[in-house]
N, C-alpha and C positions, 0 to 999 in steps of 0.2 A: 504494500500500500504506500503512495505517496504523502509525503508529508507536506504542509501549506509551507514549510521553509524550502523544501525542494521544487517546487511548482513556480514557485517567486521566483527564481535564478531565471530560465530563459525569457523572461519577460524583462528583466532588467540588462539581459546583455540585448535583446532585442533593441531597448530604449536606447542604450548605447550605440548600437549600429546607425538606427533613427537618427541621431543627435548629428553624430558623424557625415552621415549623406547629409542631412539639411545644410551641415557647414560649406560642404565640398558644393554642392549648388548657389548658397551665400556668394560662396568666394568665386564661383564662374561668372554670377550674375555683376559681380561688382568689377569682372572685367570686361563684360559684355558691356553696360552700360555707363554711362557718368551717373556721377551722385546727383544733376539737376537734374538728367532724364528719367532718373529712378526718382526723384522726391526727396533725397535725403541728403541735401546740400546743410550745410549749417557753418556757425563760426565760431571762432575763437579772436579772445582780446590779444592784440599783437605786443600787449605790456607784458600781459599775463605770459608771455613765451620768454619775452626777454627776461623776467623774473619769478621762476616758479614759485608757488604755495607749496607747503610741506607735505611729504608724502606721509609722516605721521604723526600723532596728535603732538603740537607743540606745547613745554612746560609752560612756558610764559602766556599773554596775553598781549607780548609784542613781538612783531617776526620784522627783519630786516634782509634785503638780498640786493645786494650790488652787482651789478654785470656793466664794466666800462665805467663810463661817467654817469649810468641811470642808477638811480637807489630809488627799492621800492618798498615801502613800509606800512604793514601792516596793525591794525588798534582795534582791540576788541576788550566789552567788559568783562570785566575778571568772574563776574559770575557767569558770563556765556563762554566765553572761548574763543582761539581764533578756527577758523576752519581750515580742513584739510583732507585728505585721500581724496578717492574718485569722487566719491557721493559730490564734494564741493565742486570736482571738476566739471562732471555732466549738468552742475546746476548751472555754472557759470558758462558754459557750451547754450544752454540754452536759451539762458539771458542775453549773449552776444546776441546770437542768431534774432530772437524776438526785435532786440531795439536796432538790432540793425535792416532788416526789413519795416520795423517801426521810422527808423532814421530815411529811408527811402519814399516812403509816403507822407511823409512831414517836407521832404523838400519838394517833392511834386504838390506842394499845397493841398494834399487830401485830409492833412489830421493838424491839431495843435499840437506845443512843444510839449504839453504836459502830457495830453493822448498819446504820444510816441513814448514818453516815458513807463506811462502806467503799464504792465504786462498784466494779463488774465492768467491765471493759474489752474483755473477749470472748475466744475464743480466739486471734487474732490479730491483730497491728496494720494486717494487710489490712483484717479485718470490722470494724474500729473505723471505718476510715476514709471504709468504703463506707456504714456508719451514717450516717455526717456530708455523704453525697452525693459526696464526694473520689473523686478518677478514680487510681487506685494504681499508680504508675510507679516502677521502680528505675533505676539508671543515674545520670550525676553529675548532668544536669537533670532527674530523674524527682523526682517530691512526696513520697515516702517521706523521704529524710533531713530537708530542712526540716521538716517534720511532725514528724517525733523530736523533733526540735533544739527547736523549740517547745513539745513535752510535757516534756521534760528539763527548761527553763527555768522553765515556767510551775511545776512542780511542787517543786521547789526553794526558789521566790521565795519570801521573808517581806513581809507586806503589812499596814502599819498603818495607820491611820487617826485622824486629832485634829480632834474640835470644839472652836469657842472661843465660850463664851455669855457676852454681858456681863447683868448684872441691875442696871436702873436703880434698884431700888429701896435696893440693898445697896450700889452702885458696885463693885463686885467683879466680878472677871472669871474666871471659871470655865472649866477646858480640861482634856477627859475623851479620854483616849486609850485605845485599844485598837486589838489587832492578831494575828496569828501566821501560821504558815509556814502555806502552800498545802496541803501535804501533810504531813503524820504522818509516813507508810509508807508504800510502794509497794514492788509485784513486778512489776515488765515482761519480760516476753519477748521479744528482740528476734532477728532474724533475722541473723548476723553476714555473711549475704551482702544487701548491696544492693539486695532483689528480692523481690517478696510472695511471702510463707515461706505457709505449708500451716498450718492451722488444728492446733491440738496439743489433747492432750485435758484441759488445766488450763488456766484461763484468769489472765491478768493483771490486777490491780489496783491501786485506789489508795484509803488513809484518809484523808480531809481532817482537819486539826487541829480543834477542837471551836471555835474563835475563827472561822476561815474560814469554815467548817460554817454558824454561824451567821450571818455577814456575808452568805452569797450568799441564804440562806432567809429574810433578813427582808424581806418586802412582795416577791417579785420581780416584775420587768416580763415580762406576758405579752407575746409574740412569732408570727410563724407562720415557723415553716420554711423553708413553700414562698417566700416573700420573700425569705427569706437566701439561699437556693440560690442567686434572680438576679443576687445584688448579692456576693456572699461575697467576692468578689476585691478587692471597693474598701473598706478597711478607715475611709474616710471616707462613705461609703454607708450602710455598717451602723450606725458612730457615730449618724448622722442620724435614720436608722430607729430604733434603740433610743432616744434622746432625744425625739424627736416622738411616738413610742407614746407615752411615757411622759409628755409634756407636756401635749397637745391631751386627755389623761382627767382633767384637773382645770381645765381652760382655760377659764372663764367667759366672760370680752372678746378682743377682736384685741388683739394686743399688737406693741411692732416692741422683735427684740433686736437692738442695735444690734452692729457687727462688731468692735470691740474686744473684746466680751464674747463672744460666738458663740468670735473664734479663742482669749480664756481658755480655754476649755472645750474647743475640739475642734482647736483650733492645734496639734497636739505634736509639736514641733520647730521649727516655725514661727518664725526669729528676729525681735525686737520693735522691728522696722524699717519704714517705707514701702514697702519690697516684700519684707519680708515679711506684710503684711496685704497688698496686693494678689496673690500667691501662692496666702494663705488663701482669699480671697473666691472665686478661680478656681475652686481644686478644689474648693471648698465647694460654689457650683451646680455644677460637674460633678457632684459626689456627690448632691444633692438633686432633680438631671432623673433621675438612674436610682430615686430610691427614688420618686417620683412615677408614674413611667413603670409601676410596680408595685403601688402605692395613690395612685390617682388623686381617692381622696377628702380628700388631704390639702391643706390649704389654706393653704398657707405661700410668700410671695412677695418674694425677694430687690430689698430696694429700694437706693436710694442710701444709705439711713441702717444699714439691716440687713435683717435680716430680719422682713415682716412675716406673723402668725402667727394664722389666725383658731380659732374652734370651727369642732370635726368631730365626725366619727363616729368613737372612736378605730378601730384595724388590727383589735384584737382586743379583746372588749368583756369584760370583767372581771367582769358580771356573770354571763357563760355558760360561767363556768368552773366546773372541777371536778377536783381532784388523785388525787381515788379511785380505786385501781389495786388 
């Protein structure tokens, strides 16, 4: 006689097989098509690359990251926290994308500066998160509270930003600062039980401040979706992915960035030790076989010295875009 624990197994490697083919037609499909012809164009803040968020929870309440002459600094209350992993990432992917199709219809005179600002969040933080491809579980390991906890944090934070330009000709050093809080205003609705709540007939929102607003809208880095979907968990992945989009569309010659400077810029938390750059290096190709494994046309090869960096074909070609909605 079978037992229900022997009966269970080929349905579970079944599931696995499933999983498997759905990837392998994912990944045909996302060379078959562009991400605007498929629907799943979106973007990313061009700051937010040049200075990543931490990949995990920060002690403080303040994070700082210099890359060149930009410093980007992060403020958040001590009882909330600053944000960080993927959850912050795909919320802030979303946010770009929203206000910048919002920043599109504001110049075409269709909406006001505050209408471009305010985003709809939906009827509930279910359908937010099933937007964003998130699998919606309550319970104390269920991705509902983390996912809060993350909108809570992100939308809270104050985020400034300082260049410093020096001018040979004047000897003078010049250092232009700007910044403001994430959000304005918001109305969220949240479910006081632990467990995706029933869609309500008002939905929840958020106003980004006019300073944020414009940080995430200026030049954003096109993206595809379907990429992120694969990689969304490795919040070193995505980094990768967002910086090589963003690098290889202006990359004339092969270039090699050497690992000092690679972990400046995506090390966050990384201490400024002999293993801690050997830490970096590690997960850095773990992170850059999976975004490889998903654009194969990237041509970037971890040497002794750094990383070297050829011309490509960017992810997403910037000339075939179009915001018009």
């Amino acid at each position: 006689m079978n037992t229900g624990k022997n009966q269970s197994k080929p349905k579970k490697s079944g599931g696995k097989r499933y999983d498997i083919q759905r990837e392998i037609q994912q990944l045909v499909s996302i060379q078959e098509k562009s991400a605007q012809e498929a629907g799943e164009l979106c973007f990313t803040s061009r700051l937010l690359i040049q200075a990543t968020i931490r990949h995990s929870e920060p002690k403080s309440n303040e994070w700082v990251r210099t890359n060149g002459n930009l410093t980007l600094t992060m403020l958040a209350p001590s009882s909330v926290g600053l944000p960080f992993g993927w959850y912050a990432r795909l919320i802030l992917i979303w946010i770009t994308t929203q206000a910048s199709r919002n920043k599109s219809r504001l110049d075409r005179g269709y909406i006001s500066e505050e209408e471009a600002r305010t985003l709809d969040l939906g009827p509930s933080l279910r359908r937010f998160m099933l937007s964003l491809g998130l699998k919606v579980s309550g319970g104390e390991n269920g991705s509902i509270n983390p996912f809060r906890e993350q909108m809570n944090r992100l939308f809270k934070t104050t985020i400034s930003v300082t260049y410093i330009e020096c001018s040979e000709d004047t000897e003078y050093m010049v250092e232009r600062d700007t910044g403001g809080r994430v959000s304005n205003e918001s109305c969220i609705w949240w479910s006081m039980k632990n467990k995706p709540e029933h869609d309500l007939s008002f939905n929840s929102w958020v106003e980004l401040s006019p300073k944020f607003f414009d940080m995430v809208t200026k030049k954003p880095v096109p993206l595809d979706m379907r990429l992120i979907r694969f990689i969304k968990r490795s919040p070193m992945g995505l980094d990768i992915y967002f910086w090589a989009t963003h690098r290889v569309s202006y990359l004339k010659r092969e270039t090699c960035i050497h690992w000092p400077d690679l972990k400046a810029q995506f090390g966050t938390g990384y201490p400024d030790t002999t293993r801690g750059l050997q830490d970096f290096k590690s997960n850095f190709r773990e992170g850059l076989t999976k975004v490889k494994t998903i654009w194969p046309g990237l041509d970037a090869t971890p040497t002794k010295k750094g990383l070297l960096l050829k011309p490509c074909a960017p992810q997403v070609s910037r000339k075939q875009l179009s915001l018009r909605g």
